[in-house]
C-alpha positions in Angstrom: 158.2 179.2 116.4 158.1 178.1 119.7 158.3 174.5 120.7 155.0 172.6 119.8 153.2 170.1 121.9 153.4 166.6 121.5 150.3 166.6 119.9 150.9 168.9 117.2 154.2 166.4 116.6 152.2 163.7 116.5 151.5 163.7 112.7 154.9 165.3 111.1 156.2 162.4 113.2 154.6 160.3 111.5 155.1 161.6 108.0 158.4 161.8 108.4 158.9 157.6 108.4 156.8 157.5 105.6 159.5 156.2 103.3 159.3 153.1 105.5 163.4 153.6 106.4 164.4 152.9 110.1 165.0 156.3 111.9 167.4 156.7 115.1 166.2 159.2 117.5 169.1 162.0 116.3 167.7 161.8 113.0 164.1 162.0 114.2 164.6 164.8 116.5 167.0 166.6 113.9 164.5 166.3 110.9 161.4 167.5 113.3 163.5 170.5 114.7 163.9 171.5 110.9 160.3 171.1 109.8 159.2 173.3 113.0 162.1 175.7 112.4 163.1 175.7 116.0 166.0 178.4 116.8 168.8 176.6 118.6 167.2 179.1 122.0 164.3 176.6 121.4 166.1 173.0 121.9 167.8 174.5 125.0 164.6 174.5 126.8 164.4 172.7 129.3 161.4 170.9 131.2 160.7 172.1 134.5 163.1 169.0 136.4 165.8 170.6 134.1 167.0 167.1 133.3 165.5 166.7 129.7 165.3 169.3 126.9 161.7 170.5 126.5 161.4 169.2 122.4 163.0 165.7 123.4 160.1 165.2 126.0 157.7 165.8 123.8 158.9 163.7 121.1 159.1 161.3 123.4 155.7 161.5 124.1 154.8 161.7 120.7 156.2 158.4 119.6 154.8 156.6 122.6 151.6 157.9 121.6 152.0 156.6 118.0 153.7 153.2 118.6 150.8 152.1 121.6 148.0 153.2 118.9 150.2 150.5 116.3 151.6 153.3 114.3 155.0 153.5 114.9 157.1 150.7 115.9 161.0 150.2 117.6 162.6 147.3 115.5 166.1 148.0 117.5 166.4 150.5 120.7 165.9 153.8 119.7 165.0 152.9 116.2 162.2 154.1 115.1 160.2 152.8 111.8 156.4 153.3 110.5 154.1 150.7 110.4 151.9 149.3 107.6 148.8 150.9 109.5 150.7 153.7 110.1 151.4 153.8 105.9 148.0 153.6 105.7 146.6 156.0 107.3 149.1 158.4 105.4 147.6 157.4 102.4 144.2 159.2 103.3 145.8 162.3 103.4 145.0 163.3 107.2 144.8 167.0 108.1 145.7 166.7 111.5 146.5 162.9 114.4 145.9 164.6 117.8 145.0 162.0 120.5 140.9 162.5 119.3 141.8 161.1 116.0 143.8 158.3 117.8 140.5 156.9 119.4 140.0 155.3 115.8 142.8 153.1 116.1 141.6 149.5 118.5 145.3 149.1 119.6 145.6 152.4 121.2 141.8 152.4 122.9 143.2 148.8 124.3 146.3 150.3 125.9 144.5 153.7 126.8 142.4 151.1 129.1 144.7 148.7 129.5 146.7 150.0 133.1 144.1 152.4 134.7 140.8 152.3 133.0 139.4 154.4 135.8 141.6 157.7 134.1 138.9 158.3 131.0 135.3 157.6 132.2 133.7 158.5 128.7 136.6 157.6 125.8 135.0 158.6 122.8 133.3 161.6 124.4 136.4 164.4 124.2 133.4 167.1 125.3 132.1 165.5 128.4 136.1 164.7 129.5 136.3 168.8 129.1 133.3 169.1 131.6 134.9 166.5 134.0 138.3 168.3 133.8 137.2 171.5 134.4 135.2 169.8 137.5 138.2 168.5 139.0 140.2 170.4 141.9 143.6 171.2 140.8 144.6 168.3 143.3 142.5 165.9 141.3 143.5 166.7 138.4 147.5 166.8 139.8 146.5 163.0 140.8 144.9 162.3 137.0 148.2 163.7 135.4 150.1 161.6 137.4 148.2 158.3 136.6 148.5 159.3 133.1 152.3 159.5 133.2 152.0 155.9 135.4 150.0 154.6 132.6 153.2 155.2 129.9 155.7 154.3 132.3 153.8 151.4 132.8 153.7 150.2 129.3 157.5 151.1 128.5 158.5 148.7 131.3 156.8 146.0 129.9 158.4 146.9 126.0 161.8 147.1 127.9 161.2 143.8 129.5 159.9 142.2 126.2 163.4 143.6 124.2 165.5 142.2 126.6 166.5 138.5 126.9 164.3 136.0 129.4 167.5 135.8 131.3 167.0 139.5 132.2 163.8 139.1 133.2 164.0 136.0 135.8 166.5 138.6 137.7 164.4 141.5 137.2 161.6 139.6 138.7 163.9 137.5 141.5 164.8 141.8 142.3 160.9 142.8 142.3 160.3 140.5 144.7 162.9 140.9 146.7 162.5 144.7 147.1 158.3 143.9 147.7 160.1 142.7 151.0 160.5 139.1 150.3 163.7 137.3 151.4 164.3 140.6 153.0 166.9 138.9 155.7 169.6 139.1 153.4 170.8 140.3 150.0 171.1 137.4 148.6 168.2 135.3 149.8 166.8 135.3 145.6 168.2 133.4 143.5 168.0 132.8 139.9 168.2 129.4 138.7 166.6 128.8 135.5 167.6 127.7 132.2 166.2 127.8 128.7 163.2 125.6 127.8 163.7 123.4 130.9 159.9 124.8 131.9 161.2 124.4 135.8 162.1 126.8 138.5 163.4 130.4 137.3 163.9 131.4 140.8 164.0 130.5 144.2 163.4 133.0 147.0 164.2 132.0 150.5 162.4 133.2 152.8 164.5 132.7 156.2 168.1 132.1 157.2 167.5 127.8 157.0 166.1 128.0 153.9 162.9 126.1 155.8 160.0 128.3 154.1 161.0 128.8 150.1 159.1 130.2 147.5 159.7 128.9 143.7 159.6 131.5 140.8 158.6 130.5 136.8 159.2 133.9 135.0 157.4 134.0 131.5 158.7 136.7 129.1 155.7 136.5 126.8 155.8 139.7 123.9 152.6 138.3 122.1 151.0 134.9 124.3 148.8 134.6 126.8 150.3 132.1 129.9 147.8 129.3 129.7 146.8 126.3 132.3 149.6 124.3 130.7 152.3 126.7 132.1 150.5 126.4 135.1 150.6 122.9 135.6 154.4 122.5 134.5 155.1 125.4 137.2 152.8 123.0 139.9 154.5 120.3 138.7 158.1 121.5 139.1 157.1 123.1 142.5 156.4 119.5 143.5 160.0 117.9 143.0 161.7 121.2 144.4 159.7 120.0 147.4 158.1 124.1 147.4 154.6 124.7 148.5 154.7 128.4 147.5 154.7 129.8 143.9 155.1 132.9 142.0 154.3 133.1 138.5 155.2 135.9 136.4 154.7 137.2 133.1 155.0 140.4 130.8 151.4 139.2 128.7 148.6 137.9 130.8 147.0 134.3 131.9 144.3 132.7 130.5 140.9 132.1 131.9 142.0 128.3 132.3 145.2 129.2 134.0 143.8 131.1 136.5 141.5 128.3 137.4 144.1 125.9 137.4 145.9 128.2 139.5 142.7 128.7 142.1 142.1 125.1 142.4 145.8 124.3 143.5 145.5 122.2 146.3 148.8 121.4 147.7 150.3 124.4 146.1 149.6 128.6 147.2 149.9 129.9 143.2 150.0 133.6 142.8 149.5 134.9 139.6 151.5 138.2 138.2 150.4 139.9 134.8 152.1 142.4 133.0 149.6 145.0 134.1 150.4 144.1 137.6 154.2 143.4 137.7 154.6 146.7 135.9 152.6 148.8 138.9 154.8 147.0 141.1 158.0 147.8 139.7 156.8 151.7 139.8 155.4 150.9 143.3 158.4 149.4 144.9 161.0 151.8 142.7 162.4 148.9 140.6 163.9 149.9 137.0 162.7 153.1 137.7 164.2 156.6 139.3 162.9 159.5 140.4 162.6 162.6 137.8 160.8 165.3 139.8 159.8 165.6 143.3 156.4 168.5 143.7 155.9 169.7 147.2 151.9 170.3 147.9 151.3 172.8 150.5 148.4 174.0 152.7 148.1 176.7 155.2 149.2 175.8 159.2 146.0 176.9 160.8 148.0 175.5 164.0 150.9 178.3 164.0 148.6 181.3 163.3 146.5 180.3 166.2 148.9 180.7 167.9 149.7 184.0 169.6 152.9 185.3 168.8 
């Protein structure tokens, strides 16, 4: 057969981790391939960039899909392994888990939300997204796809940030900032300077050659708590002795209601505030942990040149 989409993956995926084992992507991909009986023509496909195969893509799709709806999880890197809701939902005997039949699951209408919650107007509605599709120029809907694919990059920037230790992220933020065009007199005008549990200064960005104007850094690599007015007033606190005025706080989770009033009513102190939503735009924005796959040239007639009288 030929290769399937992600969505028709989505539930042999699934069914294949039922025993509960862990699963590395070879033995995923290889057990998939069997149960779709692709030809080995099939899994040298290529996608249209030519720099994955076709099947891998959409597994890889498939298994995002699965682990933001709380299905799947990765216990190690590229270790995959069911989850009890995942079990569960086995046990009921499903016909078919296409993206529809993910709308019952609160985890993955959270994250489907979560990034760009302009994408989907009417969630649960999969007829009236039809209608709005088909109403969409192809430029639209060229500029919906792509905030789609933002929206999973998005989210596996923030589950890349969460596996690796917090002393990765203080430089990965020190770098984000740094590229956002701050410091930008010299390379190494950010500097990481935190330690664990000492609830001070992560990171220190200077912003001329002196040293005169600073800005102080507190990098929080949350993976299940909210930063709360406590971090905030530590952070204040800390920016204090360092004798900074300026702060950036960061954080793969989110901030509390209280903390971002503790934050606004910062006197002495300019606090900016950087959730996981937004540090994981900016990372996409200003090209940070992320490459290029595929540049798309869009273009339009030159009304100028056949005006013109040759």
């Amino acid at each position: 057969m030929s290769v399937p989409d992600f969505q028709t993956i989505m539930l042999p995926f699934l069914q294949n981790l039922n025993d509960g084992n862990k699963q590395p992507l070879n033995q995923v991909m290889e057990n998939l391939s069997n149960h779709f009986k692709l030809t080995p023509e099939d899994l040298a496909l290529q996608v249209p960039s030519g720099k994955m195969g076709l099947f891998k893509n959409r597994v890889s799709w498939t298994k995002s899909y699965l682990k933001n709806a709380g299905l799947v999880h990765y216990p190690e890197r590229g270790v995959y392994q069911i989850t009890a809701l995942g079990l569960d939902f086995l046990k009921t005997n499903p016909k078919k888990l296409r993206m529809q039949e993910l709308l019952q699951f609160p985890m993955y209408k959270e994250w489907r939300f979560n990034f760009n919650s302009n994408i989907y107007s009417q969630e649960a509605d999969n007829e009236s997204n039809k209608i709005e599709e088909e109403e969409l120029t192809p430029q639209e809907r060229l500029t919906k796809t792509i905030d789609v694919i933002h929206q999973q990059l998005a989210s596996d920037i923030l589950d890349t940030l969460k596996e690796n230790t917090f002393q990765y992220f203080e430089k990965f933020v020190v770098q984000l900032l740094q590229s956002m065009g701050y410091g930008g007199f010299r390379k190494n005008s950010g500097i990481v300077t935190g330690a664990t549990g000492d609830n001070g200064i992560d990171g220190v960005i200077l912003q001329d050659v002196l040293g005169l104007e600073s800005v102080g850094i507190q990098a929080k690599r949350y993976t299940t708590n909210n930063a709360g007015s406590g971090d905030i007033r530590n952070f204040i606190g800390s920016l204090a002795v360092k004798g900074f005025n300026k702060g950036v706080f960061l954080t793969t989770s989110s901030f509390s209601p209280e903390a971002i009033k503790t934050a606004s009513e910062s006197k002495q102190h300019k606090i900016i505030l950087i959730d996981g939503k937004k540090l994981a735009n900016l990372a996409i924005e200003f090209n940070v942990g992320v490459q290029i796959e595929q540049v798309i040239q869009l273009k339009r007639i030159d009304m100028d040149f056949f005006d013109d009288t040759l």
